[in-house]
C-alpha positions in Angstrom: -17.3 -20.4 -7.1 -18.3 -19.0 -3.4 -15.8 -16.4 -2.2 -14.8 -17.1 1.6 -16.0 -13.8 3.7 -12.7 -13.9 6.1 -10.5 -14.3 2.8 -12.4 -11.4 1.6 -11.8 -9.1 4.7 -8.3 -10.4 5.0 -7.5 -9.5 1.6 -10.0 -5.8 2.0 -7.8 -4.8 5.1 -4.6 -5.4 3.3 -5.3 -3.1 0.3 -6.1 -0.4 2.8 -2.8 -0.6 4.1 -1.3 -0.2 0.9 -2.9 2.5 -0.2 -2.1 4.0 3.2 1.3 3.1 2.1 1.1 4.6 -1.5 -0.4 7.8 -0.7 2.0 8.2 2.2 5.0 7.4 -0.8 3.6 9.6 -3.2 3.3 12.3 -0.5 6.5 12.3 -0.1 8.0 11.9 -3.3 6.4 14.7 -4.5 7.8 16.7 -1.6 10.9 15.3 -2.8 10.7 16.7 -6.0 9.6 20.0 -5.9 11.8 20.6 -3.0 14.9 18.9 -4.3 15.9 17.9 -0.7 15.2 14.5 1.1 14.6 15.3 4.2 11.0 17.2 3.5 10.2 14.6 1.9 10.6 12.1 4.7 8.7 14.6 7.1 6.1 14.4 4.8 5.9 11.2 4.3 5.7 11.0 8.4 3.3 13.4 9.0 1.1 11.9 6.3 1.4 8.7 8.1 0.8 10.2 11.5 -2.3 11.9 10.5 -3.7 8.9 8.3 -2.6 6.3 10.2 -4.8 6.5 13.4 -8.0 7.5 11.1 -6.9 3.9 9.3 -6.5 2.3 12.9 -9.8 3.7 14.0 -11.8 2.9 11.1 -10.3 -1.3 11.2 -11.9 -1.1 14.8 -14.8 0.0 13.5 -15.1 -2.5 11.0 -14.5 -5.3 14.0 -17.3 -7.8 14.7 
């Protein structure tokens, strides 16, 4: 069985996006908890994103052919 190479990098770029995802979740939950308070949790949850997300951006540009 071959694997297709654009299946492959389809399927590559969307598990970097949810572990983006999950790391910005657990970020925040874990604000959450020792905090007891939402809201520092969703800030962290943001500013994770904001500070990953670009390095996730600029490394899929990278990885362009």
């Amino acid at each position: 069985m071959e694997s297709d190479p654009e299946l492959r990098a389809k399927l590559a770029k969307e598990g970097r996006l949810w572990a983006l995802a999950l790391v910005c979740a657990v970020v925040g939950a874990t604000t959450v908890a020792l905090t007891d308070a939402v809201p520092p949790g969703v800030l962290a949850f943001l500013a994770t994103l904001v500070v990953l997300g670009p390095l996730l951006r600029l490394y899929e540009k990278r990885r362009r052919p």
